[in-house]
C-alpha positions in Angstrom: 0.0 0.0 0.0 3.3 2.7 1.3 4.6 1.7 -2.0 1.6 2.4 -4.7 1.4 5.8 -2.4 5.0 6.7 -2.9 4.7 5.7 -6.7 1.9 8.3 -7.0 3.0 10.9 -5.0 4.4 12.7 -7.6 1.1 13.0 -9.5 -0.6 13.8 -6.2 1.6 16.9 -5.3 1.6 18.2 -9.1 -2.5 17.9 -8.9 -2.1 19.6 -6.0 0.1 22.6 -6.7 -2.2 22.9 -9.5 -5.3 23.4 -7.4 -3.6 25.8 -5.1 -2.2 27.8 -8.0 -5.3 28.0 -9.6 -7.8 28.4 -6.9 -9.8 25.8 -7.7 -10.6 25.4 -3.6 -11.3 28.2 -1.6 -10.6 28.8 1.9 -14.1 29.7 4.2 -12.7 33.3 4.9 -12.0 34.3 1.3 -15.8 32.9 0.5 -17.0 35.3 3.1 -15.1 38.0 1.8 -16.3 37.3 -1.5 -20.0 37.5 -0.1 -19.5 40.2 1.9 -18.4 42.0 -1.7 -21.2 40.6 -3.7 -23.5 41.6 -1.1 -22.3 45.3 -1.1 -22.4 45.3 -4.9 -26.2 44.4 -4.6 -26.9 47.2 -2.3 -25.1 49.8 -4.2 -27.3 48.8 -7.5 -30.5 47.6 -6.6 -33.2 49.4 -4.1 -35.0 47.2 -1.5 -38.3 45.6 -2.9 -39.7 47.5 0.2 -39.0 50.7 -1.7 -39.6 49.8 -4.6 -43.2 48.9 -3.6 -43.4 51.8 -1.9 -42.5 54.1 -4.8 -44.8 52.5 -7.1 -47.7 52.9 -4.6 -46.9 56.7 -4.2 -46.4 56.6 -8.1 -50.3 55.2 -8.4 -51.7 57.3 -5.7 -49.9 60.7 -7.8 -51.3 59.0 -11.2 -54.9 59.2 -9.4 -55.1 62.4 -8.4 -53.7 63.7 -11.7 -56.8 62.0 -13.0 -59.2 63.7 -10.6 -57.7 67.1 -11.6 -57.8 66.0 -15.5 -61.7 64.9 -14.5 -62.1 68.3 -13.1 -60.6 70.2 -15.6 -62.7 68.6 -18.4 -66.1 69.2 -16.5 -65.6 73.0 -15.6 -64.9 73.5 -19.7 
């Protein structure tokens, strides 16, 4: 068994340089710091749905009252 591991060892450590060199595995603390930098990304381009829903309520509530006004306008003529 030692002697089919020492025959591939070779192989094993250039497989593994190859990995490390190429980042193929990642460490827990860089794939928090990755998330951490996708995650401020997000926040920096998109607005909350919250927002967003409130904006588009605001947007309808404006839309109706600009209706009403039209309304008005077109019955005083």
């Amino acid at each position: 068994m030692e002697e089919k591991i020492l025959e591939y060892s070779p192989i094993l450590i250039v497989i593994m340089m190859f990995f490390i060199q190429h980042k193929i595995f990642v460490t827990p603390e860089q794939l928090e710091k990755k998330h951490r930098e996708i995650i401020e990304n997000i926040e920096e381009k998109f607005v909350p749905l919250r927002s967003f829903k409130d904006l588009k309520e605001q947007v309808t509530e404006m839309k109706d009252k600009i209706d009403k006004i039209y309304d008005c306008l077109i019955t005083f003529k």
